[in-house]
C-alpha positions in Angstrom: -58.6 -196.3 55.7 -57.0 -192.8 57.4 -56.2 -192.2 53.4 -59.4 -192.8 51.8 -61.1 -190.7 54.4 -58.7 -187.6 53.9 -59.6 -187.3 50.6 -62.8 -186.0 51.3 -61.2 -183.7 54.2 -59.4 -180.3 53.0 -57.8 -181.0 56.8 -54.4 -182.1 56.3 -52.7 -180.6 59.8 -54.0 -179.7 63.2 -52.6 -177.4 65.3 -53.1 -177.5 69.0 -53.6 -174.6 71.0 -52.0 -175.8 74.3 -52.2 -173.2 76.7 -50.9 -170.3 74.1 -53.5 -168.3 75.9 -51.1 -167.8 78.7 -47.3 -167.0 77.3 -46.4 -166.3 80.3 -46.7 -169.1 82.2 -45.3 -171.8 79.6 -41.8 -171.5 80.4 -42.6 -172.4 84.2 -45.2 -175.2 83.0 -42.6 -176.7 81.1 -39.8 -176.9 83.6 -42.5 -178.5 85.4 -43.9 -180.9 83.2 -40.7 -181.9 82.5 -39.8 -183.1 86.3 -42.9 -184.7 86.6 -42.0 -187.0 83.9 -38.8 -187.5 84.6 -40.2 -188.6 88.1 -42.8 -190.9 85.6 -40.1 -192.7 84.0 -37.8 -193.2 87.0 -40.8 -194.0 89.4 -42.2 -196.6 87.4 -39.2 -198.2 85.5 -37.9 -198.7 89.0 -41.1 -200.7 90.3 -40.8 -203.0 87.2 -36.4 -203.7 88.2 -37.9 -203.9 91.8 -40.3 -206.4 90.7 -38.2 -208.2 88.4 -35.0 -208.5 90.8 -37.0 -209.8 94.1 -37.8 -213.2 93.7 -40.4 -212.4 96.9 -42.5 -210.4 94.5 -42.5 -213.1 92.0 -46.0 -213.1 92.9 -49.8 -212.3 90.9 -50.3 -209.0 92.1 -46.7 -207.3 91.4 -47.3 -209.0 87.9 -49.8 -207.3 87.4 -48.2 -203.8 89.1 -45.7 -204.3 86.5 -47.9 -204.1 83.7 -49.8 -201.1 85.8 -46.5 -199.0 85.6 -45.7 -200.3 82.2 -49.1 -199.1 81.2 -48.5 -195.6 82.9 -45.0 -195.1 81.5 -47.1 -195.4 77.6 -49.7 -193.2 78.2 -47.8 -190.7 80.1 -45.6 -191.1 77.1 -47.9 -190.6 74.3 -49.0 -187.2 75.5 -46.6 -185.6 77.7 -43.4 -184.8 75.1 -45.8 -183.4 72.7 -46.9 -181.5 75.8 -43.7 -180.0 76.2 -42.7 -179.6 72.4 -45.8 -177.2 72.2 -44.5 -175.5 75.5 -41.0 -174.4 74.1 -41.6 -173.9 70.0 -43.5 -172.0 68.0 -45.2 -174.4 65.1 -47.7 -176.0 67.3 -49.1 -178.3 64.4 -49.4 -182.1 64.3 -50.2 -184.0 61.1 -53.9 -185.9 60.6 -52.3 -188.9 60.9 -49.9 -188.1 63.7 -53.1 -186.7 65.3 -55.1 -190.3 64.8 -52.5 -192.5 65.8 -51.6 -190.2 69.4 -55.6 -190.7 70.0 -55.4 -194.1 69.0 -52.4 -195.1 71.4 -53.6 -193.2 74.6 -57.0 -194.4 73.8 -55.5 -197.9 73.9 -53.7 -197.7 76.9 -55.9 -195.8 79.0 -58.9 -198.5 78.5 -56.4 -201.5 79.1 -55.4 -199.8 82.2 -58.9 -199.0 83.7 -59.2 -202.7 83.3 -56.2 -203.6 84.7 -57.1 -202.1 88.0 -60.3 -204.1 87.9 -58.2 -206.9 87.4 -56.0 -206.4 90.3 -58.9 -206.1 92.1 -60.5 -209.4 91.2 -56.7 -210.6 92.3 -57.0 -208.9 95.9 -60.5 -210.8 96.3 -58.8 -213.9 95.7 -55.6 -213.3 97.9 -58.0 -212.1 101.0 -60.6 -214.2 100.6 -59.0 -217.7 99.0 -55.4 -217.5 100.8 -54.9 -221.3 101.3 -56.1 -222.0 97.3 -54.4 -218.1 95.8 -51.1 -219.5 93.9 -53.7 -222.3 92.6 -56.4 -220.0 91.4 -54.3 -217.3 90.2 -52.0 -219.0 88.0 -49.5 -218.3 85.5 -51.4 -219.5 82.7 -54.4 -217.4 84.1 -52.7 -214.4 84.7 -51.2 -214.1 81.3 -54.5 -214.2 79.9 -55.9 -211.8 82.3 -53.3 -209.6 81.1 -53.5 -210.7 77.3 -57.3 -209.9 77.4 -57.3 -206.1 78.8 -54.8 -205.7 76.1 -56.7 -207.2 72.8 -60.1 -205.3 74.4 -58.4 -201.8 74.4 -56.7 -202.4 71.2 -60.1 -203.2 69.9 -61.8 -199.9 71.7 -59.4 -198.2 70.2 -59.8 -199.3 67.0 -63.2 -198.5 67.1 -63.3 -195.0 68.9 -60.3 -194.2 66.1 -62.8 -194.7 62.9 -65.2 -192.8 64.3 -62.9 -189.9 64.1 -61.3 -190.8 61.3 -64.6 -191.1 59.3 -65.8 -187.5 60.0 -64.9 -184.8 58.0 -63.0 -181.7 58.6 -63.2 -178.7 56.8 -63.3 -176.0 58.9 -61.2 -174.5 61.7 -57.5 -176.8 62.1 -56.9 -175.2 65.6 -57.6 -178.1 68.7 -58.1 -176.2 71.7 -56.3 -178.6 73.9 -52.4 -179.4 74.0 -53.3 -182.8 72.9 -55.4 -185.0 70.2 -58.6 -185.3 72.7 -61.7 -187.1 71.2 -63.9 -184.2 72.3 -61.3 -181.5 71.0 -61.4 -183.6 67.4 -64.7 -184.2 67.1 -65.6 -180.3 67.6 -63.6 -179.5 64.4 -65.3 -182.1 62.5 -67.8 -180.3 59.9 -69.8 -183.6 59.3 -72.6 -185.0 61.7 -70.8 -186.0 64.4 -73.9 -188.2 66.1 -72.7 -191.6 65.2 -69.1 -191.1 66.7 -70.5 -189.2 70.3 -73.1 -192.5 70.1 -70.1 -195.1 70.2 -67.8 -193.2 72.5 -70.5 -192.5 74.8 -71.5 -196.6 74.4 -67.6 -197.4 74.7 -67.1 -195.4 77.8 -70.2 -195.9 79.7 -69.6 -199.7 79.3 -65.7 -199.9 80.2 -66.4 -197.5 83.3 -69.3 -199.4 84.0 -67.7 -203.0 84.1 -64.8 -202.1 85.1 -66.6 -200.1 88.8 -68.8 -203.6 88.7 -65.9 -205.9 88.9 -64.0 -203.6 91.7 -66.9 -202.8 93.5 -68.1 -206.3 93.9 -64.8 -207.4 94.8 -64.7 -205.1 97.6 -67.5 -206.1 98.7 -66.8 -209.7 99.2 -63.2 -208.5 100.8 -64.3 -206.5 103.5 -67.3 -209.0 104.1 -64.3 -211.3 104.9 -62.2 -209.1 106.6 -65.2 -208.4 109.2 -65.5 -212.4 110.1 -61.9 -212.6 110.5 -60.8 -213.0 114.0 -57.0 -212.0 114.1 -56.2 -208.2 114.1 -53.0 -209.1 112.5 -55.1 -211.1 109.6 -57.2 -207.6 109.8 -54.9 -205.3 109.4 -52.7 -207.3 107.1 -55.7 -207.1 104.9 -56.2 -203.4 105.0 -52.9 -203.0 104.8 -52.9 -204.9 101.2 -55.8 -203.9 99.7 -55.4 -199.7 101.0 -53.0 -198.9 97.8 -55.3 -200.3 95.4 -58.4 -198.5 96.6 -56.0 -195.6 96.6 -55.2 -196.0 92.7 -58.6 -197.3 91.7 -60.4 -193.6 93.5 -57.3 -191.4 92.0 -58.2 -193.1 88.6 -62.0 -193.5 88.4 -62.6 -190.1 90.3 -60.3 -187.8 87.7 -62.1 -190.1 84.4 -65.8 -189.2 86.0 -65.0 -185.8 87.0 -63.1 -185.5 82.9 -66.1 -187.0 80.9 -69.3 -186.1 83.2 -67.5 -182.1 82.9 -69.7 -180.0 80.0 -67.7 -179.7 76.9 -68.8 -175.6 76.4 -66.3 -173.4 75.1 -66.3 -171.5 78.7 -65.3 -175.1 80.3 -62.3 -175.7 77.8 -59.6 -174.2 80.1 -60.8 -176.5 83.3 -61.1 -179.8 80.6 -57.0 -179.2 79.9 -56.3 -179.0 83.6 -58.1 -182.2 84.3 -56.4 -183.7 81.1 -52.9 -183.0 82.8 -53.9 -184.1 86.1 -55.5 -187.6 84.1 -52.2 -187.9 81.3 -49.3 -186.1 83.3 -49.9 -186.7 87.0 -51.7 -190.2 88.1 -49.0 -191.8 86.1 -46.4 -189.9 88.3 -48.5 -190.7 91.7 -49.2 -194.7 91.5 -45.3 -195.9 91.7 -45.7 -193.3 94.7 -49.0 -195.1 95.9 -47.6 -198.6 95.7 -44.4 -198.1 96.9 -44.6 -195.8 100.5 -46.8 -198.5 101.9 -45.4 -201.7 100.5 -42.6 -203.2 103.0 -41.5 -205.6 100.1 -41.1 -202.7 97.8 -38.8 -200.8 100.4 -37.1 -203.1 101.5 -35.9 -204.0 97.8 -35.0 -200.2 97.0 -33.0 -200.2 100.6 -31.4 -203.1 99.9 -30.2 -202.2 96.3 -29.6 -198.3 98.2 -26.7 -200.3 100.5 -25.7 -202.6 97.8 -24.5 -199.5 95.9 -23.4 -197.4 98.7 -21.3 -200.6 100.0 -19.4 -201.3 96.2 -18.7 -198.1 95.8 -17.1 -197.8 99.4 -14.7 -200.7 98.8 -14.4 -199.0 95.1 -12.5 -195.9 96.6 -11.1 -197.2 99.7 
């Protein structure tokens, strides 16, 4: 498909711009976008060992917070060391099909993990507002298909988005203005009509954000309406107390993809679009191991527990 198409393309390279505008500042940007995804890896490859070493979070939710960090660790991954290559050398270029397959992977796992969050959310409903019947609704068998599903539908969103792009041609200009394969940054290069792919993205996008706002939204709704009849503050707060991470992750997330794709696309605008990018590919992945970890007593107690494990072996290692 990405062959037959480039034959009608004289566009066999891109080259991204990153932020070559400011030399100066790319040596500091790297350093830092380099300990942010360190922080990435380590942050969420510890909340998936956390997970998969406490039998007490053997448990719906942290199944699905597993596949939440797993999620983040890909996408943080599909962007950020090109991020950093551009940073530190001089050939800035990425092939047309390198530049397809980076949209089509961060594409893919940013959808799934919009609707992941919806997900947890219709798994928070359940846990607040079915306690007694939670392990019976939210089985294994149901999980995994929960899971499955967000998976197969941003594959297939993917798929779609990517043939739009990979349908147009592109003739002109080979310079993206952006440090990564952005559909908006593509699409401005293309020297076709570019009507038919802004058409599906907006249809893809509008529908995912929409359904996906639905489903946590209406979730919420039925939570607090229980939490407001319940008459134990401990049942109250333990509630709150659940459910306070989430919303956390769910406004982060939402808020940066509204504030991204509702921005104007002008050339004046370009600048503020890659800062929003890096907050979207570079830092929410960083912050949500953060976010589910300070306030989660299970989580802490795991990471103090494995903390005194080691301090205590090595102890009797060099007494």
């Amino acid at each position: 498909m990405v062959h037959e198409v480039r034959n009608q393309s004289s566009v066999s390279t891109f080259t991204l711009s990153g932020f070559s505008e400011f030399p100066h500042l790319q040596p500091p940007l790297f350093l830092l976008f380099l300990i942010i995804y360190t922080v990435t890896l380590v942050g969420n490859l510890g909340i998936i060992v956390i997970i998969r070493i406490n039998p007490k979070l053997q448990t719906p939710m942290y199944f699905f917070l597993s596949h939440l960090s797993f999620l983040d660790i890909c996408y943080s991954s599909v962007f950020t060391p090109k991020l950093l290559e551009i940073l530190v050398v001089e050939d800035r270029t990425i092939s047309f099909n390198g530049c397809m397959t980076q949209f089509f992977f961060i594409c893919m796992f940013v959808i799934t993990e919009m609707l992941m969050l919806a997900v947890m959310a219709y798994d928070q409903f359940v846990a607040v507002c079915n306690p007694l019947l939670y392990t019976v609704a939210m089985s294994h068998k149901l999980c995994a298909l929960l899971v499955a599903g967000t998976y197969m539908w941003g594959g297939f969103c993917s798929v779609t988005l990517t043939y739009s792009l990979v349908k147009q041609s592109y003739c002109g200009s080979n310079i993206i203005n952006h440090f990564g394969c952005e559909y908006s940054a593509i699409l401005s290069l293309s020297c076709s009509d570019p009507s038919f792919s802004q058409m599906v993205c907006f249809i893809i996008s509008t529908f995912n954000e929409a359904c996906s706002l639905l489903i946590i939204m209406a979730s919420y709704v039925f939570i607090v309406a229980t939490v407001i009849r319940m008459p134990s503050k401990g049942g109250l707060h333990k509630a709150f107390s659940t459910c306070t991470s989430h919303l956390t992750a769910i406004s982060i997330f939402h808020g940066m993809i509204l504030l991204l794709y509702c921005m104007p696309h002008s050339k004046s605008s370009w600048l503020l679009v890659k800062v929003e990018t890096v907050l979207f590919t570079v830092i929410i992945p960083m912050l949500n191991p953060l976010i589910y970890s300070l306030r989660n007593k299970d989580v802490k107690e795991t990471v103090r527990r494995l903390i005194h494990t080691k301090l205590h072996s090595l102890h009797i290692k060099f007494r």
